[in-house]
PDB file of N, CA, C, O and CB in Angstrom:
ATOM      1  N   UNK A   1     -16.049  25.043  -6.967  1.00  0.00           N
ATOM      2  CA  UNK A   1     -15.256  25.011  -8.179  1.00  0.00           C
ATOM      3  C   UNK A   1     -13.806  25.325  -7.841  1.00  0.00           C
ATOM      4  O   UNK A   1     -13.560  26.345  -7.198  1.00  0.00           O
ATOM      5  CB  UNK A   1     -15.805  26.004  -9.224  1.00  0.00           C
ATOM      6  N   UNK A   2     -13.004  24.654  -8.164  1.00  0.00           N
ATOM      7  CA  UNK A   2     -11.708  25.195  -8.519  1.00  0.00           C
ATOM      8  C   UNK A   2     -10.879  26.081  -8.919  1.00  0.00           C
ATOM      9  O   UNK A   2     -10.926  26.034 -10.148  1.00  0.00           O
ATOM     10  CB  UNK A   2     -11.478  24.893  -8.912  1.00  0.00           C
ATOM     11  N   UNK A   3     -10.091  26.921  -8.574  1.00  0.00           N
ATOM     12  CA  UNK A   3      -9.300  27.948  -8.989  1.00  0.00           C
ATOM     13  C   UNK A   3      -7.868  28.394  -8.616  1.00  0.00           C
ATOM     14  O   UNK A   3      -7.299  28.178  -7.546  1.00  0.00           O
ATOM     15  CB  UNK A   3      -9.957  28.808  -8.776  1.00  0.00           C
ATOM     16  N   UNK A   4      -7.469  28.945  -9.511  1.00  0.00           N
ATOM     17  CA  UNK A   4      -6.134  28.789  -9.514  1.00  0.00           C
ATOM     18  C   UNK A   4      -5.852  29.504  -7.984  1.00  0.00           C
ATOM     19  O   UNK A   4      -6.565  30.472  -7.720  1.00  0.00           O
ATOM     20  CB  UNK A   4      -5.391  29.504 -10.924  1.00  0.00           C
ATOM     21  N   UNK A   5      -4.955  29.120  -7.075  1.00  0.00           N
ATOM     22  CA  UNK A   5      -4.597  30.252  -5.853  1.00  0.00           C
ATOM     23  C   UNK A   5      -3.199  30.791  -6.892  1.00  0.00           C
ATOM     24  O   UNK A   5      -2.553  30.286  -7.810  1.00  0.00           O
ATOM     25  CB  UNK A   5      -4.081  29.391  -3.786  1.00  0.00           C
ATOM     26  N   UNK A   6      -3.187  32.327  -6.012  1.00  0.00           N
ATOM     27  CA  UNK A   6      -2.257  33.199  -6.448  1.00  0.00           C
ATOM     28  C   UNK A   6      -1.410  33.273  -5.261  1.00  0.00           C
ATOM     29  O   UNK A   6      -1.836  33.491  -4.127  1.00  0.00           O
ATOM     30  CB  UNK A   6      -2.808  34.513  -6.947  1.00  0.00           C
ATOM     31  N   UNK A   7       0.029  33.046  -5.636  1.00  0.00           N
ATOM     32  CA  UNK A   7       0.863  33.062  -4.471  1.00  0.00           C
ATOM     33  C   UNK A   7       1.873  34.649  -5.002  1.00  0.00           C
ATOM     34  O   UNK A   7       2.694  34.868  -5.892  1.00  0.00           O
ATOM     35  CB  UNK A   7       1.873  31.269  -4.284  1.00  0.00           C
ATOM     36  N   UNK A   8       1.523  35.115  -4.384  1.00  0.00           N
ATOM     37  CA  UNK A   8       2.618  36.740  -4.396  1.00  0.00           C
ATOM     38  C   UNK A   8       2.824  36.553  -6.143  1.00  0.00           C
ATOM     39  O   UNK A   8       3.916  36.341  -6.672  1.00  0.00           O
ATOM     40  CB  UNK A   8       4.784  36.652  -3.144  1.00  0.00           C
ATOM     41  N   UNK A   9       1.591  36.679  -6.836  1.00  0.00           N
ATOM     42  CA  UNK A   9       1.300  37.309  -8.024  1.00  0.00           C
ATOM     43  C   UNK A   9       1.525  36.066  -9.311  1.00  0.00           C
ATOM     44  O   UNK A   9       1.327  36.051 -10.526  1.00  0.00           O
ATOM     45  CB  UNK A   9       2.346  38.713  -8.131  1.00  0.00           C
ATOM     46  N   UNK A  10       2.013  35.142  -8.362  1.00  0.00           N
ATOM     47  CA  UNK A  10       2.172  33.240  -9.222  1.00  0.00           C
ATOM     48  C   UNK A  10       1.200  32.542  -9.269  1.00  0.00           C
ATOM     49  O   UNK A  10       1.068  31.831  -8.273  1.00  0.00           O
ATOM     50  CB  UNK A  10       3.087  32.045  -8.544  1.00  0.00           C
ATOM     51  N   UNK A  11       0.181  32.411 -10.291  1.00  0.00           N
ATOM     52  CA  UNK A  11      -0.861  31.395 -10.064  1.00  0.00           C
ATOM     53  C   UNK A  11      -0.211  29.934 -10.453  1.00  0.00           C
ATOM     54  O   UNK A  11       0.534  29.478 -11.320  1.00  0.00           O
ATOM     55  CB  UNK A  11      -2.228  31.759 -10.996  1.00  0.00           C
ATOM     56  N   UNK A  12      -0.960  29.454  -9.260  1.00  0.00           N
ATOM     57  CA  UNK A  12      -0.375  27.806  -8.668  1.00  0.00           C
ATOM     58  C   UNK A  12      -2.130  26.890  -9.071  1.00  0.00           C
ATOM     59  O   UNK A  12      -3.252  26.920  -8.566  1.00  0.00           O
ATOM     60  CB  UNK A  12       0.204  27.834  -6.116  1.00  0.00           C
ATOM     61  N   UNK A  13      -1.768  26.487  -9.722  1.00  0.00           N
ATOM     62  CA  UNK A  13      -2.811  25.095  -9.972  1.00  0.00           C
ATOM     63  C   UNK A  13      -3.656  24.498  -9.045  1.00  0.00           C
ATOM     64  O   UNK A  13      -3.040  23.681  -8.360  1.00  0.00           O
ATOM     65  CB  UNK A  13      -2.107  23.940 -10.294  1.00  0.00           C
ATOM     66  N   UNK A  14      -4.957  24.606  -8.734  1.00  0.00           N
ATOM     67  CA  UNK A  14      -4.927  23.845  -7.223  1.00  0.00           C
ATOM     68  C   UNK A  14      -4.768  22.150  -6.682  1.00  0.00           C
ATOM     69  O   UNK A  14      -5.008  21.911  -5.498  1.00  0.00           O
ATOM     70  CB  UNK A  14      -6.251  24.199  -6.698  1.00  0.00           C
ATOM     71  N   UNK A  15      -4.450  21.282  -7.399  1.00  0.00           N
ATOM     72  CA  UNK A  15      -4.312  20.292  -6.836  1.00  0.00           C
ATOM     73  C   UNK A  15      -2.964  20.225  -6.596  1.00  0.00           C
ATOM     74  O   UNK A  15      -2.690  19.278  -5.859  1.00  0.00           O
ATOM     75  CB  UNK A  15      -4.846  19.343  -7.419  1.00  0.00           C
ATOM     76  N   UNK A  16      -1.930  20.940  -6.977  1.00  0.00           N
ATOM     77  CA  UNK A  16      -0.617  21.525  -6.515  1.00  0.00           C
ATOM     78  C   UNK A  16      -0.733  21.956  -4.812  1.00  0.00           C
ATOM     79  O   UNK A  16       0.173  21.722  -4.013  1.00  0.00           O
ATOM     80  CB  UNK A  16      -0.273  22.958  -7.543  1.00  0.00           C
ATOM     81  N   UNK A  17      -2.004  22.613  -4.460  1.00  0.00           N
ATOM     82  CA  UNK A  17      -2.151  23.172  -3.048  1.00  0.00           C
ATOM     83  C   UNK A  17      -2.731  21.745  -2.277  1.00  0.00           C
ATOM     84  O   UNK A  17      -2.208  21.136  -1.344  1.00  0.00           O
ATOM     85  CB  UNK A  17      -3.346  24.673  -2.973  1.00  0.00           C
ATOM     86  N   UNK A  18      -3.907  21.464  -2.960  1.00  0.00           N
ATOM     87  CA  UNK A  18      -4.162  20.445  -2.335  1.00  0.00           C
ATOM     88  C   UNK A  18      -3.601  19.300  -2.343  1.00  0.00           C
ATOM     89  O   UNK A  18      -4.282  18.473  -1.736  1.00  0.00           O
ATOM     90  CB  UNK A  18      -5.031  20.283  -2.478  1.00  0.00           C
ATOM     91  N   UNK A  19      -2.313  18.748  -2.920  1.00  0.00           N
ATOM     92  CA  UNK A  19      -1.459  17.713  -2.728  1.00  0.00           C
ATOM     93  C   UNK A  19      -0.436  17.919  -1.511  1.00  0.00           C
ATOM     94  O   UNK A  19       0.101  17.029  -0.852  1.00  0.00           O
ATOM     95  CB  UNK A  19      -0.769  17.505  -3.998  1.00  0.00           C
ATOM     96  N   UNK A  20      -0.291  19.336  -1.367  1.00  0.00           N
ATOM     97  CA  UNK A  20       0.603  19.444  -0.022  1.00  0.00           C
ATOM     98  C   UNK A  20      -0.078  19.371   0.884  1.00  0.00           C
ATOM     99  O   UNK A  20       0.401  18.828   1.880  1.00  0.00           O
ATOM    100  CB  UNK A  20       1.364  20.550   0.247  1.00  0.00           C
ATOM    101  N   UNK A  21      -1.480  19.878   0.945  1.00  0.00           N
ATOM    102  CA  UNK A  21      -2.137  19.743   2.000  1.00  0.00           C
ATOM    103  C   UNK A  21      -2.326  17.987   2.326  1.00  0.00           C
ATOM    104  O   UNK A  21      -2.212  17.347   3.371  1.00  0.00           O
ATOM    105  CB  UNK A  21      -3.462  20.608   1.766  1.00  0.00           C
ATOM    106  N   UNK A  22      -2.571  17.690   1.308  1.00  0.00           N
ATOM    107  CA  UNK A  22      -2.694  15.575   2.078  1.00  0.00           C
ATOM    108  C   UNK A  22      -1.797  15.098   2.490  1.00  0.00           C
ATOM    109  O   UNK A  22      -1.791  14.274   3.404  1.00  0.00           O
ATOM    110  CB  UNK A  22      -2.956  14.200   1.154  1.00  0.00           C
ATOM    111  N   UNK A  23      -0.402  15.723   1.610  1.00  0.00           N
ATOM    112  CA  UNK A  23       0.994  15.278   2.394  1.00  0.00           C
ATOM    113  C   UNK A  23       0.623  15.712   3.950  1.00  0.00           C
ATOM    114  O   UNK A  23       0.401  14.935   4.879  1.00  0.00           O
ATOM    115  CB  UNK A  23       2.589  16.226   1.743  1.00  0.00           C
ATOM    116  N   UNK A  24       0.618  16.575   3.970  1.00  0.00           N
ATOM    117  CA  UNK A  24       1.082  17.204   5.655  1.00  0.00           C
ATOM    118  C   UNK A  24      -0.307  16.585   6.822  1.00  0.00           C
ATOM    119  O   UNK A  24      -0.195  16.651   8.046  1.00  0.00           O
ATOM    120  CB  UNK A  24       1.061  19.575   5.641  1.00  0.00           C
ATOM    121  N   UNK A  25      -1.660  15.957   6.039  1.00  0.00           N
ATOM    122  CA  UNK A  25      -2.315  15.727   6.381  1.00  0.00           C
ATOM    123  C   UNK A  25      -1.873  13.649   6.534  1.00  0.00           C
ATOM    124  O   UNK A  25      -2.178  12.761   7.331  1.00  0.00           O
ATOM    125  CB  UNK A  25      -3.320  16.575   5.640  1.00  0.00           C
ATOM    126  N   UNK A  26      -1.357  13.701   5.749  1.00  0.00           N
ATOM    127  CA  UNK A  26      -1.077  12.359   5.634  1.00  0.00           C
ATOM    128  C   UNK A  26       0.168  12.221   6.852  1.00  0.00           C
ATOM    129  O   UNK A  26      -0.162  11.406   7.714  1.00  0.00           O
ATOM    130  CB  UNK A  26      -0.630  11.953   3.960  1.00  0.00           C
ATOM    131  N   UNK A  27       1.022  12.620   7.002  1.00  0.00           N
ATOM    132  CA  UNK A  27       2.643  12.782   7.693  1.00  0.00           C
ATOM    133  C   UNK A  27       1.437  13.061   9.393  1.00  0.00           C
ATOM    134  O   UNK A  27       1.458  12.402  10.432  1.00  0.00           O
ATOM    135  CB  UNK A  27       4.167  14.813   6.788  1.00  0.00           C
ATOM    136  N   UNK A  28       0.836  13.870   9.147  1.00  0.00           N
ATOM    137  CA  UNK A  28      -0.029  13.677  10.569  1.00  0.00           C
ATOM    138  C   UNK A  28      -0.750  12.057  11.019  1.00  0.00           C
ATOM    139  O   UNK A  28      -0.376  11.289  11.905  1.00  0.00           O
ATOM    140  CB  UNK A  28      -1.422  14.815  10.400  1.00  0.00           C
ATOM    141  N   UNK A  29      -1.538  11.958  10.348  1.00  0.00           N
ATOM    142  CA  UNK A  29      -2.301  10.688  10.098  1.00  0.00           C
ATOM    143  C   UNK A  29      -1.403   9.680  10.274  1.00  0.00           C
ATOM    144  O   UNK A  29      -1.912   9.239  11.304  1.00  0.00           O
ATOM    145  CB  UNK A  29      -2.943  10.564   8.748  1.00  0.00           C
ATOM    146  N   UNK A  30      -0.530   9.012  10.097  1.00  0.00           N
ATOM    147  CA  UNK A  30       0.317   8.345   9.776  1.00  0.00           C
ATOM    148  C   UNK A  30       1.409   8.238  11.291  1.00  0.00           C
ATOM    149  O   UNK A  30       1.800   7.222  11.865  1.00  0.00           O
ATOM    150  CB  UNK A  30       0.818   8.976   8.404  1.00  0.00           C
ATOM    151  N   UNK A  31       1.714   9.883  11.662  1.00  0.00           N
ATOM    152  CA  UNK A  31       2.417   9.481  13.251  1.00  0.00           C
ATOM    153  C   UNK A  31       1.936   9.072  14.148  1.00  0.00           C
ATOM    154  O   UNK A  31       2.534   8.384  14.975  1.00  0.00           O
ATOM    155  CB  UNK A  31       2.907  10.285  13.949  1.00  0.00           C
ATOM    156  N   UNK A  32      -0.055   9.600  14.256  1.00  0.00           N
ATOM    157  CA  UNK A  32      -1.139   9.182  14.508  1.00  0.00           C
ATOM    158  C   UNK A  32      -0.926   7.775  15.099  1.00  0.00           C
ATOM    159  O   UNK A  32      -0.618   7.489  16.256  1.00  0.00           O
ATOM    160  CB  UNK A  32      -1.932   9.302  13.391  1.00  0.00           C
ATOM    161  N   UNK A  33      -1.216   6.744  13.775  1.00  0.00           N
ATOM    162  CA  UNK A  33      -1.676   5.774  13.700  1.00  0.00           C
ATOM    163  C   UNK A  33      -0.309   4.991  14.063  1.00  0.00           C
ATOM    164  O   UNK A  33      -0.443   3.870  14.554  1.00  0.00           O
ATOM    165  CB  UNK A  33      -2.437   5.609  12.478  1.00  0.00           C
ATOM    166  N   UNK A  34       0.752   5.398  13.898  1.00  0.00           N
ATOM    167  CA  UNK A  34       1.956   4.482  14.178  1.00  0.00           C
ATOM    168  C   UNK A  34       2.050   4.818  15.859  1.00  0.00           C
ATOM    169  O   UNK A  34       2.749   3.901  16.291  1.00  0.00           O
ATOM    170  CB  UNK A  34       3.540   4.944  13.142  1.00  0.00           C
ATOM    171  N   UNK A  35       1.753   5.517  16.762  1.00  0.00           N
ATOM    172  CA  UNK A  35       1.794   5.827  17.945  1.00  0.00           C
ATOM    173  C   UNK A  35       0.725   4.905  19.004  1.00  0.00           C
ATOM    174  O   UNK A  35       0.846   4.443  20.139  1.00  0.00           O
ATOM    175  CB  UNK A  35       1.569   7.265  17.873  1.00  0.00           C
ATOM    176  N   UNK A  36      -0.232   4.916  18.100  1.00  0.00           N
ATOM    177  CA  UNK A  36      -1.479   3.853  18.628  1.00  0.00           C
ATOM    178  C   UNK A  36      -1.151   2.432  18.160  1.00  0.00           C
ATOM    179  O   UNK A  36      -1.774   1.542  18.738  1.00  0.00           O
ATOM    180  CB  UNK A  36      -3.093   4.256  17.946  1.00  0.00           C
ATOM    181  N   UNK A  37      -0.519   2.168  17.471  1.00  0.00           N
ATOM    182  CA  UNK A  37       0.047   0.661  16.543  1.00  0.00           C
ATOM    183  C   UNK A  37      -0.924   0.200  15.823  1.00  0.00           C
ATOM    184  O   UNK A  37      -1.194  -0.994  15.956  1.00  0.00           O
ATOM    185  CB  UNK A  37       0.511  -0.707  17.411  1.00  0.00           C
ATOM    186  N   UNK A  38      -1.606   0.918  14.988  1.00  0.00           N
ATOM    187  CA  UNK A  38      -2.672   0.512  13.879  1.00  0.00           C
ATOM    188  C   UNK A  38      -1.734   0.209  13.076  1.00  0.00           C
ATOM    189  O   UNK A  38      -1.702  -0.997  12.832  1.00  0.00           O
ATOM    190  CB  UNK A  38      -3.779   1.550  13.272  1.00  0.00           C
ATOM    191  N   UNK A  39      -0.821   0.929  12.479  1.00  0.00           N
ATOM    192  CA  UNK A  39      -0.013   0.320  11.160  1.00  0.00           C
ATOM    193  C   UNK A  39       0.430  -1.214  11.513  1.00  0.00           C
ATOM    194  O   UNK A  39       0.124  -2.064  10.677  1.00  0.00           O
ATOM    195  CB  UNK A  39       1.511   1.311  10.784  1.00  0.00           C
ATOM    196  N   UNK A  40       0.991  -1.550  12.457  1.00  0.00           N
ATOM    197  CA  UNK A  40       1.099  -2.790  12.425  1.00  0.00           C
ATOM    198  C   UNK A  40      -0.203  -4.071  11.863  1.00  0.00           C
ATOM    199  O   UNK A  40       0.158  -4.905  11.033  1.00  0.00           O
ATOM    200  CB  UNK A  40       1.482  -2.862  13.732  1.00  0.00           C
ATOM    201  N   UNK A  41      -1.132  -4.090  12.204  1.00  0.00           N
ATOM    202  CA  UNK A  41      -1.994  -4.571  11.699  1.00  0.00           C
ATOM    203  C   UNK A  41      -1.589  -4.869  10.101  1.00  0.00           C
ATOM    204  O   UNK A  41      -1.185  -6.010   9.877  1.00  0.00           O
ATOM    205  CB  UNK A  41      -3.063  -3.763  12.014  1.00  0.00           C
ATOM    206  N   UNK A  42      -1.646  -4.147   9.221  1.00  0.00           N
ATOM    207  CA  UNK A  42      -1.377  -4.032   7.919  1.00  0.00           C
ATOM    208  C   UNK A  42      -0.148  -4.738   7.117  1.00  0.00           C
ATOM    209  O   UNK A  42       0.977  -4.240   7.147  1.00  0.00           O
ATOM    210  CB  UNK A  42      -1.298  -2.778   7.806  1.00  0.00           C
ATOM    211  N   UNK A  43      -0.386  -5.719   6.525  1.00  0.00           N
ATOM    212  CA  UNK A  43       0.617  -6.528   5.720  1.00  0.00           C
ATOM    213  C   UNK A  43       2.388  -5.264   5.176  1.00  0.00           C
ATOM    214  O   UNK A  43       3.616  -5.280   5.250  1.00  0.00           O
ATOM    215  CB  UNK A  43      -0.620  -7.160   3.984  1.00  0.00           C
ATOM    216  N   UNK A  44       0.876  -4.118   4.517  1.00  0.00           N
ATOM    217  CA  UNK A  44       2.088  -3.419   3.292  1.00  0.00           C
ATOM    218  C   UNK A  44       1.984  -2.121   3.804  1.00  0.00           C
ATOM    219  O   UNK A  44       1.109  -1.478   3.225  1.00  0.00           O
ATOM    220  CB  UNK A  44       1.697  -3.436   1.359  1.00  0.00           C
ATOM    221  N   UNK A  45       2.708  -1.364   4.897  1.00  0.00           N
ATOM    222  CA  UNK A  45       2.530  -0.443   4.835  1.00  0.00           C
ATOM    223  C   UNK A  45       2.435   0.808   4.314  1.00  0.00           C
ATOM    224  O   UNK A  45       1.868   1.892   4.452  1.00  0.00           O
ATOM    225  CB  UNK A  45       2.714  -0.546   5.160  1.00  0.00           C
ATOM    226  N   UNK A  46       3.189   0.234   3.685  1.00  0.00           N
ATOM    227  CA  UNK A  46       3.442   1.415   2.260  1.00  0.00           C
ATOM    228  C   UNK A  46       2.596   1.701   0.923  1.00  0.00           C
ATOM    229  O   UNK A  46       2.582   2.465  -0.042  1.00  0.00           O
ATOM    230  CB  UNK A  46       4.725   1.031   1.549  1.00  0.00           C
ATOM    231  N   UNK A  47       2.075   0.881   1.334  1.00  0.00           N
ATOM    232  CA  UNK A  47       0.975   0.585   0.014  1.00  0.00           C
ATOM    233  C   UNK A  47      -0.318   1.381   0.870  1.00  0.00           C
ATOM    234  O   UNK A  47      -1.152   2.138   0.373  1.00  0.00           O
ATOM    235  CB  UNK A  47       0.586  -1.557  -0.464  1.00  0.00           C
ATOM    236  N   UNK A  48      -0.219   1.018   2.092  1.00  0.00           N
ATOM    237  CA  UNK A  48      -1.651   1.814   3.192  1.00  0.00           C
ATOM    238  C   UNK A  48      -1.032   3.333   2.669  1.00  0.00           C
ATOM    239  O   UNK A  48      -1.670   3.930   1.801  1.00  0.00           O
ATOM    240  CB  UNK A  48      -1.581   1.485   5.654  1.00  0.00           C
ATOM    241  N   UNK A  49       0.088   3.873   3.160  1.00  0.00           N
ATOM    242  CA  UNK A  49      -0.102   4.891   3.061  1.00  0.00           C
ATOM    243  C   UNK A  49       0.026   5.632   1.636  1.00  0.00           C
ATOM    244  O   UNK A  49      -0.158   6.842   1.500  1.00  0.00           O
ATOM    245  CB  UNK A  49       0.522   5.233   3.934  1.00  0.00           C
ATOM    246  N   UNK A  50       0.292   4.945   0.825  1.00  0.00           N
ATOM    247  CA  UNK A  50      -0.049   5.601  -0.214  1.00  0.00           C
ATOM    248  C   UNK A  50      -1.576   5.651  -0.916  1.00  0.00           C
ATOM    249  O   UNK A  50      -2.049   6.275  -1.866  1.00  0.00           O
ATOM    250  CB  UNK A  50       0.820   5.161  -0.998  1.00  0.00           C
ATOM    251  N   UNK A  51      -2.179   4.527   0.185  1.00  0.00           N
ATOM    252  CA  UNK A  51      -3.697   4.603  -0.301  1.00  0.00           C
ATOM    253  C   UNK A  51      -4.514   6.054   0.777  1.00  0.00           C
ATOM    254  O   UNK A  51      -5.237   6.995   0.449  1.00  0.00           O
ATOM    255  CB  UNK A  51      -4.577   2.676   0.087  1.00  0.00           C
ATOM    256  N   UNK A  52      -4.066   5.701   1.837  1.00  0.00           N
ATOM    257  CA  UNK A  52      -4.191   6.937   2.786  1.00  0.00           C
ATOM    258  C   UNK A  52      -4.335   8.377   2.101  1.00  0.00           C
ATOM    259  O   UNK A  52      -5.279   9.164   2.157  1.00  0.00           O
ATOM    260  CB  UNK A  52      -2.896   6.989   3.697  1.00  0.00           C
ATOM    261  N   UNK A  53      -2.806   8.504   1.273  1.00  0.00           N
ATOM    262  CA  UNK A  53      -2.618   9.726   0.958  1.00  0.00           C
ATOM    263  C   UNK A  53      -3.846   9.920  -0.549  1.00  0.00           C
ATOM    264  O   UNK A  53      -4.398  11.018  -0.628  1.00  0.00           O
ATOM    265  CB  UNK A  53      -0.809   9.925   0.697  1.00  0.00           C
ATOM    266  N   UNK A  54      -4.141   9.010  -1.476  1.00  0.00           N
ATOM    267  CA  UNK A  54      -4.873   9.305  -2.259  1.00  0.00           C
ATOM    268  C   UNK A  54      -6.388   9.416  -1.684  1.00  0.00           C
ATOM    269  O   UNK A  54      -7.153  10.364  -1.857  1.00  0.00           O
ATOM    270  CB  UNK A  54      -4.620   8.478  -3.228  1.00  0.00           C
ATOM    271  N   UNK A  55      -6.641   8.201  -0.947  1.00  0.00           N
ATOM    272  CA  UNK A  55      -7.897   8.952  -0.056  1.00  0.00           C
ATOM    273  C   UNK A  55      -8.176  10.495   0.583  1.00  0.00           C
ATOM    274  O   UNK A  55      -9.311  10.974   0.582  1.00  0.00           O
ATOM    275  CB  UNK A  55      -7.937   8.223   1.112  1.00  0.00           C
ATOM    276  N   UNK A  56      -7.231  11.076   1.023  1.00  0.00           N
ATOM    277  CA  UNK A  56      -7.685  11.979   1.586  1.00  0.00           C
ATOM    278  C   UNK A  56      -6.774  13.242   0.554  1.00  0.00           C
ATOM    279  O   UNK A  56      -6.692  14.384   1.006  1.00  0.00           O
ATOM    280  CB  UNK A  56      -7.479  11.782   3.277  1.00  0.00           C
ATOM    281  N   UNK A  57      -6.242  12.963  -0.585  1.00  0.00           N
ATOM    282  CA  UNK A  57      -6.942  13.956  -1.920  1.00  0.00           C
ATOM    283  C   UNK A  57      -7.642  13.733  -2.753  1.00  0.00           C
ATOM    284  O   UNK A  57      -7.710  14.406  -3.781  1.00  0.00           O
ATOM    285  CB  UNK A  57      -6.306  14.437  -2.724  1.00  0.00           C
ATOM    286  N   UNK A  58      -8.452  12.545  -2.453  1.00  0.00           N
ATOM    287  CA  UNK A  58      -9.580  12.442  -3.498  1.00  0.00           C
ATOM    288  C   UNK A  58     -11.027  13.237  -2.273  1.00  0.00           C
ATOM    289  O   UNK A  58     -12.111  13.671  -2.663  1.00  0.00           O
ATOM    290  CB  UNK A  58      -9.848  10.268  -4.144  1.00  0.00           C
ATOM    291  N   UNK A  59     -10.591  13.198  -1.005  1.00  0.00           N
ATOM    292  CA  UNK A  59     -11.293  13.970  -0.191  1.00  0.00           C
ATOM    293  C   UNK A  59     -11.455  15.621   0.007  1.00  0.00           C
ATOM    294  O   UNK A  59     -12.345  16.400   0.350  1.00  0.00           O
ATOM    295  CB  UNK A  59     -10.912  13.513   0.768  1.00  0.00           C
ATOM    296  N   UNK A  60     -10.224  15.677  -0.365  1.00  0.00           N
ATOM    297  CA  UNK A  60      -9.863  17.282  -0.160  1.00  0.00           C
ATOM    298  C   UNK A  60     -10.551  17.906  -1.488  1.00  0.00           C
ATOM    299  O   UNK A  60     -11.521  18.656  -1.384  1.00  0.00           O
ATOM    300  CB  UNK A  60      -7.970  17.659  -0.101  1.00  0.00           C
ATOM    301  N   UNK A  61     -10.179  17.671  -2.329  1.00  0.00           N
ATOM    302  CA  UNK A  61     -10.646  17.823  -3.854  1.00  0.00           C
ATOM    303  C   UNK A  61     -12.034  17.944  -4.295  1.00  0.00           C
ATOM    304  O   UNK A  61     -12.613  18.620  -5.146  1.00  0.00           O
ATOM    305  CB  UNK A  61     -10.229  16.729  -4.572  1.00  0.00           C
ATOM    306  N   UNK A  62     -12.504  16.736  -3.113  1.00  0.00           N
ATOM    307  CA  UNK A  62     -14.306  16.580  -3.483  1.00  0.00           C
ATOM    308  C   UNK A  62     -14.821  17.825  -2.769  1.00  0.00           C
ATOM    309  O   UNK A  62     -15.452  18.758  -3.265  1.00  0.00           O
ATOM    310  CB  UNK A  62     -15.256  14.957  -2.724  1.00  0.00           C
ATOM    311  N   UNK A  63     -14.373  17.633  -1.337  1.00  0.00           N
ATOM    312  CA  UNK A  63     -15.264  18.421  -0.557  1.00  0.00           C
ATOM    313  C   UNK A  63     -14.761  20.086  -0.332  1.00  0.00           C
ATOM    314  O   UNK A  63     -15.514  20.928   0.156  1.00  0.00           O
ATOM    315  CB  UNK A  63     -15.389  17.623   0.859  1.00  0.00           C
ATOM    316  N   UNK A  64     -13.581  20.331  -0.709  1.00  0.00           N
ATOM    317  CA  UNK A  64     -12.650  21.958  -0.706  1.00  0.00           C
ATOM    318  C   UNK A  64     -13.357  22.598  -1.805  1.00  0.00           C
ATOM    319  O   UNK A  64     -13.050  23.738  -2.156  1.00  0.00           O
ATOM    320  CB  UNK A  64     -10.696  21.941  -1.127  1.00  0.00           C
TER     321      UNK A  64
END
C-alpha cells in the first residue's frame, strides 16, 4: 500500500517519490541504451523514452 513519505516533518505524496525515482532510473536506462546504440534502432526517440519512463512508473508503483 501506499503512503505518504515524510521528508524532515513534510509529507510528500508518493508518486511524487516514485516519479523521481523513474526519472533517475530512466536518465540511467537511456545512457545505457544510447552507449550500446539501441536507441538508434527506433524511428521516435522521444516518444521511446517517454514510453520508457511511464513503463518503469507504472513498474515502480505496481511492485514498491
Amino acid at each position: 500500500m501506499m503512503a505518504e513519505f515524510n521528508l524532515f516533518g513534510i509529507y510528500i505524496a508518493p508518486i511524487t517519490v516514485y516519479g523521481l525515482i523513474a526519472v533517475f532510473l530512466t536518465v540511467l536506462l537511456r545512457t545505457v541504451l544510447w552507449r550500446i546504440g539501441v536507441l538508434q534502432w527506433f524511428w521516435h526517440v522521444a516518444l521511446f523514452e517517454i514510453a520508457l519512463f511511464c513503463c518503469i512508473l507504472s513498474l515502480l508503483i505496481l511492485y514498491l
